[in-house]
N, C-alpha and C positions, 0 to 999 in steps of 0.2 A: 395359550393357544386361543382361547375363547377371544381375549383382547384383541389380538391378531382379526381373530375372522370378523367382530363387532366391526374393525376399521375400515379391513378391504371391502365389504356391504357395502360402506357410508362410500368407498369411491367409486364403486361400482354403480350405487345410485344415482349418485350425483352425474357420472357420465351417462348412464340413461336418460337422465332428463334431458343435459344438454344437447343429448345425438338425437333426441325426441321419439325413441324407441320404444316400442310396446312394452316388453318384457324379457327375459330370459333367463335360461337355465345355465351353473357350472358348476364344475367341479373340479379338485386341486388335490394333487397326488402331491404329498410329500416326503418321499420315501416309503414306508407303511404306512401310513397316515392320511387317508381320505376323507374330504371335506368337501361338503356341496350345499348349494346355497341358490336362492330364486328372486329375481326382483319383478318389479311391474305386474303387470295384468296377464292373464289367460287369452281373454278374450276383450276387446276393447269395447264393441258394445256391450255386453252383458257386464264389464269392469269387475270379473271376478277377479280372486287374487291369485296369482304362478305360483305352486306349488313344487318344492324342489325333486318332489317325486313324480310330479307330470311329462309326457310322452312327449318328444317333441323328434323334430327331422332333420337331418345334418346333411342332407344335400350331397356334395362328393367326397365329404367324408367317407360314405359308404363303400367308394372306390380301397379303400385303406384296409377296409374289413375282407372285401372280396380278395386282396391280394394275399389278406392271412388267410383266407380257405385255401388258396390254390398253393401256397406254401405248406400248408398240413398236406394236402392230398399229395406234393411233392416228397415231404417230410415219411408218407406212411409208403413211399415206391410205386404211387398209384398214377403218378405225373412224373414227364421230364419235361423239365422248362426248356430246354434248348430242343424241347421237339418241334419240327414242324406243324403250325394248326392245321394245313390242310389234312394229316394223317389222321384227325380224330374228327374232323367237321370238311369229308372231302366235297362235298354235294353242294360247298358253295367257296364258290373260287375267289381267288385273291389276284387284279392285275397286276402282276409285281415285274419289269422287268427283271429284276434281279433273282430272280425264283431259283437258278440254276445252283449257282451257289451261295443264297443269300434269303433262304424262305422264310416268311414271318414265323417265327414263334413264338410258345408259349410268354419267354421273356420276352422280347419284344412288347408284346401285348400291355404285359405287365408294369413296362418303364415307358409307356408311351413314343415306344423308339419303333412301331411297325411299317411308320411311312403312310399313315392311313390320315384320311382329315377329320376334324372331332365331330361334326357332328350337319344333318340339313335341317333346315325350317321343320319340314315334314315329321320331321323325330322329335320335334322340342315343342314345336307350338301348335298343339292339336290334343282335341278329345276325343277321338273316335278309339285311341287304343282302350282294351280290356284290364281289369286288371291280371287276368292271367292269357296277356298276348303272347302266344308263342314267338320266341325272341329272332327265332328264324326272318320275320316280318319283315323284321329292321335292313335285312340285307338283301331280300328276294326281292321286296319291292321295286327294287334299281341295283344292280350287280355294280354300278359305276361308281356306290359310295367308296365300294374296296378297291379303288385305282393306290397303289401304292407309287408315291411323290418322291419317296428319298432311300437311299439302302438301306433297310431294315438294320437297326442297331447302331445308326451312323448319328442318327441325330433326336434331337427329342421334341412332339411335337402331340399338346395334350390329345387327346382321343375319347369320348365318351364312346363311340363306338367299338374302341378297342376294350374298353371292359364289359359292354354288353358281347360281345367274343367270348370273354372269359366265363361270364355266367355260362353260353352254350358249350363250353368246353367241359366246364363243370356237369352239365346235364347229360352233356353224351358219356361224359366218363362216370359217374356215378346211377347213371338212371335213374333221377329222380328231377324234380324241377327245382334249380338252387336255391330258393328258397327256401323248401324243405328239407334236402340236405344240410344247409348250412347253420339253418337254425337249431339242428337237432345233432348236426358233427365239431361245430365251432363254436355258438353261442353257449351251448347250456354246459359242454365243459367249462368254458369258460367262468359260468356264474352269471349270464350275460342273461336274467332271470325275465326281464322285464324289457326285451328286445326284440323288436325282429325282420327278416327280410323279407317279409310279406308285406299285401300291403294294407295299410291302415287311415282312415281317415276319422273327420269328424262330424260325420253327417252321413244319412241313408244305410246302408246292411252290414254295414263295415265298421260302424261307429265303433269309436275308442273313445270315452269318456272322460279319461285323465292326457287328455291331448290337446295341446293348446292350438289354437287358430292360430296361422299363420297373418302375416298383416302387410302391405305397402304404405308407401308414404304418405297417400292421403287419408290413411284409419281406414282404409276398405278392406274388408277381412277376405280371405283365399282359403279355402279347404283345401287337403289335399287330394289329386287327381290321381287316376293312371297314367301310365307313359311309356313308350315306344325303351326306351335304355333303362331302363329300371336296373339294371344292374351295379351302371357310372351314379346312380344318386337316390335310390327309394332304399330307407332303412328308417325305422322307428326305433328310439329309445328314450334311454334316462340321465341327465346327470351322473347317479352312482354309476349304471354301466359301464358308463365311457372310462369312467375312473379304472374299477377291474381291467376293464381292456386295456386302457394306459401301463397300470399296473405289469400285467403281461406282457408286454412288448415290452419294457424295458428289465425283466428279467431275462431268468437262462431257457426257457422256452417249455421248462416242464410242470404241469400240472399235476399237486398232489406225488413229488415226486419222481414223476412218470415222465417221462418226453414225449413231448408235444410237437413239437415245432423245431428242426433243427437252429440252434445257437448261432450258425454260421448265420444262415438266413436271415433271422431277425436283425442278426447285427450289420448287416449288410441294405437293410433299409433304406433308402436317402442316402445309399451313396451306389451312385453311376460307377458301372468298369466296362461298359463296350463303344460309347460313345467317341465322336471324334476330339471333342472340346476335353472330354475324361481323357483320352489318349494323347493330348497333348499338354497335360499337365492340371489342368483346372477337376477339384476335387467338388464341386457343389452340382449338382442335378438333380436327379429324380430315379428311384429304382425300389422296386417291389410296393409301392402304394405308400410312401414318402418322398418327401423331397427336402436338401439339405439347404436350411434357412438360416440366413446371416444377418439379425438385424436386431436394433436398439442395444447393440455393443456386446450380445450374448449368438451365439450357435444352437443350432437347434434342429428335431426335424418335427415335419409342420404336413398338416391337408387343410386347406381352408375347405368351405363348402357351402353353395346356396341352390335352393329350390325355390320356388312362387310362394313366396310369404315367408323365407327363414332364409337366416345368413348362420354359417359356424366356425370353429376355429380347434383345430385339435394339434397340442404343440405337446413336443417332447422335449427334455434332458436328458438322455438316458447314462450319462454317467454321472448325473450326481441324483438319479433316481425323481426327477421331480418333474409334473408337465401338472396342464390343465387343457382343459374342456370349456367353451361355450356355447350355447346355442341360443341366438335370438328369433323370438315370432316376427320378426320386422326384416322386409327384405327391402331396407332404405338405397337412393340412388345417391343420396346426399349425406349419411351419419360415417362418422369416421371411427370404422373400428378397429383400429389399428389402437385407438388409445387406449382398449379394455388389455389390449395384448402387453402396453407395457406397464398395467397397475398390474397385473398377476406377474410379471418377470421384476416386479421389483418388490414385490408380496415375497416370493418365493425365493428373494436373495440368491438369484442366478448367477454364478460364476462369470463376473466380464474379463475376458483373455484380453492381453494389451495389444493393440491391431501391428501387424505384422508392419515392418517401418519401408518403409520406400526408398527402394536405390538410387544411386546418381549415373543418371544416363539411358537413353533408349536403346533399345534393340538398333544394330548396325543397319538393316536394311526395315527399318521403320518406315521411311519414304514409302515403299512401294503400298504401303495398309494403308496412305492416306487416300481419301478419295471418297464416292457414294456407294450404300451397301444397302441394299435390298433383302426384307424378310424370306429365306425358305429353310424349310418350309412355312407356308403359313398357315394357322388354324384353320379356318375356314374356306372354302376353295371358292365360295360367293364370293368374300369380302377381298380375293385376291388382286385386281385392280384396286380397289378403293388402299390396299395393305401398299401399294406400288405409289400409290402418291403421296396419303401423308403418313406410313408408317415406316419410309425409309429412312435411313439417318447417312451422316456426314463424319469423317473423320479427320480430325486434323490433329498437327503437335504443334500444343505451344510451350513453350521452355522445354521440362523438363513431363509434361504431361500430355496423355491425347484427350483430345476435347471431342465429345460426340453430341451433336447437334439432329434435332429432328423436330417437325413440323408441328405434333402432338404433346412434344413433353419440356419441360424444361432442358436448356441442354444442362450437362455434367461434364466433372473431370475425373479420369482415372490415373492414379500413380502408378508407377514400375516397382513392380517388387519382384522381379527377377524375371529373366529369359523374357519370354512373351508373355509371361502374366501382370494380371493388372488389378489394381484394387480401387473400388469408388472410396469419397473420402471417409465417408460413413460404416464403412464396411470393416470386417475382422482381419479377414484372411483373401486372399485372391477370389474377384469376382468375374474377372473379363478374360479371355485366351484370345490370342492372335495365331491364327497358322493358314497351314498355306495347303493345297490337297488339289493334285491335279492340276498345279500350275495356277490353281485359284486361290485370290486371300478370302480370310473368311474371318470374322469377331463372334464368339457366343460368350454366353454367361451360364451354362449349362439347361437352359430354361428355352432359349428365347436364338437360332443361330442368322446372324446376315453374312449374305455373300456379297462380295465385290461387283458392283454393275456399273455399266458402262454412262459417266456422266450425261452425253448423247442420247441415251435411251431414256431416261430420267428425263433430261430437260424437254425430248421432242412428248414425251407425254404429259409433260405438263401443259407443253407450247398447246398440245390436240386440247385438252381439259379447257384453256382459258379462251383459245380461239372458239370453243365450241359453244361455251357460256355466253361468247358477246355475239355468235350468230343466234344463240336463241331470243337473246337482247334484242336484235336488229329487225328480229320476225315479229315481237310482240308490241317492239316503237311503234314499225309501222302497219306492220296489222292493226292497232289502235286507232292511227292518225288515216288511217284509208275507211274503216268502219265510221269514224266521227264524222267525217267528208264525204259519207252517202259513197266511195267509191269501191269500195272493197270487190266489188261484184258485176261492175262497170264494164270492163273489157278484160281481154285475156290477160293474167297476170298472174308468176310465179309466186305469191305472199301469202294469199288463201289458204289455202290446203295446209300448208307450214304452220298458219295463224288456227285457224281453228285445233288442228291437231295438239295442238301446246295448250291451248284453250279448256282440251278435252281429257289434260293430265288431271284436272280437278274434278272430275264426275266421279273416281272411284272413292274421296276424300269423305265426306258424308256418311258412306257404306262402310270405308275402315275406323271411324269414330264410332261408329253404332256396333262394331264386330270387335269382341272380345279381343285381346293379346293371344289368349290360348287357343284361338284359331288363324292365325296367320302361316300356315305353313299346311291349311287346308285347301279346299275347292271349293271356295264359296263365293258368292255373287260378289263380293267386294274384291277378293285376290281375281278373280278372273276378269274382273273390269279391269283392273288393274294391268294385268298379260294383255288385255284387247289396246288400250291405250296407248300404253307404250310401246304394243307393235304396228300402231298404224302410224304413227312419228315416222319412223324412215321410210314405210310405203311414201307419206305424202310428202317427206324433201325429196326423194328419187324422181317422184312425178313432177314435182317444180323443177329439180334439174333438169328434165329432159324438156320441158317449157321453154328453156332459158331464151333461146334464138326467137322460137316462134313470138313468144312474149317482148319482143325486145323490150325484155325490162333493165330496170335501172340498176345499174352497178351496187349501189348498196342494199339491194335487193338480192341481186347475184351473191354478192358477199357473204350477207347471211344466211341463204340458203346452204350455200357451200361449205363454209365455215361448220353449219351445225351438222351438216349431212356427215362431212367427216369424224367429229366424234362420236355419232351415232353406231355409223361404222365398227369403232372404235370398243364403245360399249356392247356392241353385235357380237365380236371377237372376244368378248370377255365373257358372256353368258348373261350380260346384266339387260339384253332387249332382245326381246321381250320380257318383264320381270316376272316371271314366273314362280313364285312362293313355295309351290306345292312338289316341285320336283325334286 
């Protein structure tokens, strides 16, 4: 055993250096047998050394831990998960058209299935929260976060919102602030000694001593903050912890004997039953604070998780008793950590199942799935136009496989392994479903669902996108070549207003280099420069249009104005002009 662990170190290290990562913590369940181990630095200025018993932050991992409280309180008759939230949290409403018969609940919440979007600027990128913000904040501020987008339980669509829900679910039903309760209902039966859901940092009244600084890419250290969802991602721990907790989950759910946590539940972890892609056959998704992960030739369930300065990774085996834990001080935009995931699955002589083999022949009415597919829902409700152009993909069949094609990623193929499911090459067991709902096609992977959209719609937004690129093109040639020429200002002319306005997208550039990342989703003189700018662009193409005659200006003058006025439009209609950060 000792040989074993000497080796996985030496690869452990060696992929730190290469990913150029500060340091980090892990630990390795091998059945009874826990092991944990620390590489790199604490702190990269001060180059102490990471000690395998040091604090560190697991980011939405902690969604994992929250799901095991609201299963115990379900476990002890104190919860029903198919309750309606609004029954326990009525004083803040949910827009759900489907309320009637279709109310968010507690599960819901729990599997990311409530139709809610994850998360705004305002919640993420800001210091003004406390660390004891009452979690109410998150939702009063704007009731329009809780617009519910899809039938609750139909589809899966992450949520950090939705587990900052759950913490208030947990506080109105226990009265206490979950924090407290959980640390004192969940953690310490557990053994979870050196844990908590408070919060903790490493600097100022708060200090934790044996808590490593978080890091980015360029060695700039990040303490930790407060935050508006503390529930979806603030938990401090250890190495061993994570191990006990591993431990636990993948037993019979009782402590000391005693039942904890019903059997059912736990085993029911990472794997989806109300979803539409679950109902149509496809067994991999996300349910109770896991999600079922199919990769490097093993089965597993898995939460990764990152906060400002740390990335983690919390995987299960649970029938052959064996997972691991890591957590890095380094929250890289460029280290690939996927390779520390397969030196511990090949440490750990993971069971590789032989991949399930692939039929001959497509589904009869395959034609009608080819075509363009559109994300919904999508995470973000910002990033929703930007999701519409290049996060859609393309479906077609070649031979004997459908080829999905999109903007952002490589395309792939998936094979037929029976009815409408589909498996990437790479993969175990069916990763893709094809069905139909409402007359509509649709493809998910239990993570991720596209619907069928109208090529039409696609293409004429694209057509707005490029046409509107080269009217901004056409304002800045010749707003350029009329300023060089002494004429910009000469006589009445629709190019001005357009030209400088464009001009004036760069005055907030300065102010957002000089403003933190952690403040981008505030009200401060760079975000707000920023709303002014990009709202006086469509004042001042509206004003050149309406110039257009009196000005008899020149066609490619018109062109551009016109051209960009339209996508402006465009972006108006999506919520992206004026950019407003803080909303």
């Amino acid at each position: 055993m000792a040989q074993k662990t000497v080796l996985i170190e030496e690869y452990l290290n060696r992929a730190l250096v290469d990913e150029k990562l500060t340091g980090a913590v892990w630990s390795i369940v091998d059945e009874e047998v826990i092991t944990t181990g620390a590489l790199g630095s604490r702190n990269a200025n001060t180059k102490e050394i990471l000690k395998e018993t040091d604090k560190v932050l697991v980011g939405s991992i902690t969604k994992t831990l929250i799901a095991t409280g609201i299963l115990r309180l379900s476990s002890q008759g104190k919860l029903d998960l198919d309750s309606p939230v609004q029954k326990i949290v009525p004083h803040i409403p949910f827009d759900n058209p489907w309320k009637e018969n279709h109310p968010v609940t507690i599960r819901d919440l729990l599997n990311h299935t409530s139709g809610i979007e994850d998360s705004r600027f305002w919640q993420v990128f800001s210091t003004k929260p406390s660390a004891n913000e009452p979690l109410e904040h998150v939702f009063t501020k704007n009731f329009s976060v809780l617009k519910v987008r899809t039938k609750p339980g139909s589809r899966f669509s992450y949520s950090n919102m939705g587990y900052t829900f759950l913490g208030l679910i947990i506080e109105k039903t226990t009265g206490e602030p979950y924090e407290t309760y959980l640390d004192q209902n969940l953690l310490l039966p557990l053994g979870m000694n050196n844990s908590t859901f408070k919060f903790t940092t490493q600097i100022g009244n708060t200090l934790d001593q044996t808590m490593a600084m978080g890091h980015f890419d360029n060695g700039a250290t990040q303490e930790n903050i407060p935050m508006f969802l503390r529930p979806a991602g603030q938990f401090t721990t250890t190495a061993s912890d994570m191990a006990l907790f591993a431990k636990f989950l993948m037993n019979d759910g009782h402590i000391n004997e005693k039942p904890f946590i019903d059997i059912e539940l736990l085993q029911h972890m990472g794997q989806p039953k109300t979803t539409e892609s679950y109902k149509n056959g496809l067994t991999s998704g996300y349910q109770f604070g896991l999600s079922y992960r199919d990769r490097y030739g093993v089965v597993g369930k898995f939460h990764r998780g990152n906060t400002f300065g740390y990335r983690a990774t919390f995987y299960l085996f649970p029938e052959q008793k064996k997972g691991f834990f890591i957590s890095f001080n380094s929250d890289s935009e460029t280290a690939d950590y996927e390779k520390f995931n397969t030196i511990f699955i090949n440490h750990l002589g993971i069971t590789k199942p032989d991949k399930l083999k692939p039929k001959d022949g497509l589904p009869s009415n395959i034609k009608e799935f080819e075509g363009y597919y559109r994300m919904n829902p999508v995470r973000f409700k910002m990033f929703a136009y930007l999701d519409l152009l290049f996060n859609s993909i393309q479906v077609q069949t070649i031979n004997n496989e459908l080829f999905i094609k999109s903007i952002q990623n490589e395309p792939y193929s998936l094979l037929p392994v029976g009815g409408h499911l589909f498996r990437k090459e790479d993969r175990v067991n069916p990763s893709h479903v094809l069905y139909k709902n409402e007359g509509v096609q649709f493809i998910g992977d239990g993570l991720v669902t596209y619907e069928k959209s109208s090529s039409v719609y696609l293409g004429l937004l694209w057509l707005s996108f490029i046409v509107g690129i080269i009217g901004l093109l056409i304002i800045l040639i010749r707003g350029s070549y009329l300023l060089f020429q002494n004429k910009l200002f000469k006589k009445i002319q629709i190019i001005p207003l357009p030209f400088l306005s464009i001009l004036g997208l760069v005055i907030p550039i300065p102010f957002l280099l000089n403003q933190s990342f952690l403040n981008l989703g505030e009200f401060t003189i760079a975000n707000v420069l920023l709303a002014i700018v990009t709202g006086i662009l469509p004042m001042a193409l509206i004003l050149s249009s309406l110039k257009i005659k009196k000005a008899n200006a020149l066609k490619v003058d018109i062109i551009g104005v016109l051209f960009a006025l339209q996508w402006i439009v465009v972006l108006i209609y999506w919520n992206l002009v004026p950019l407003r950060l803080w909303i």
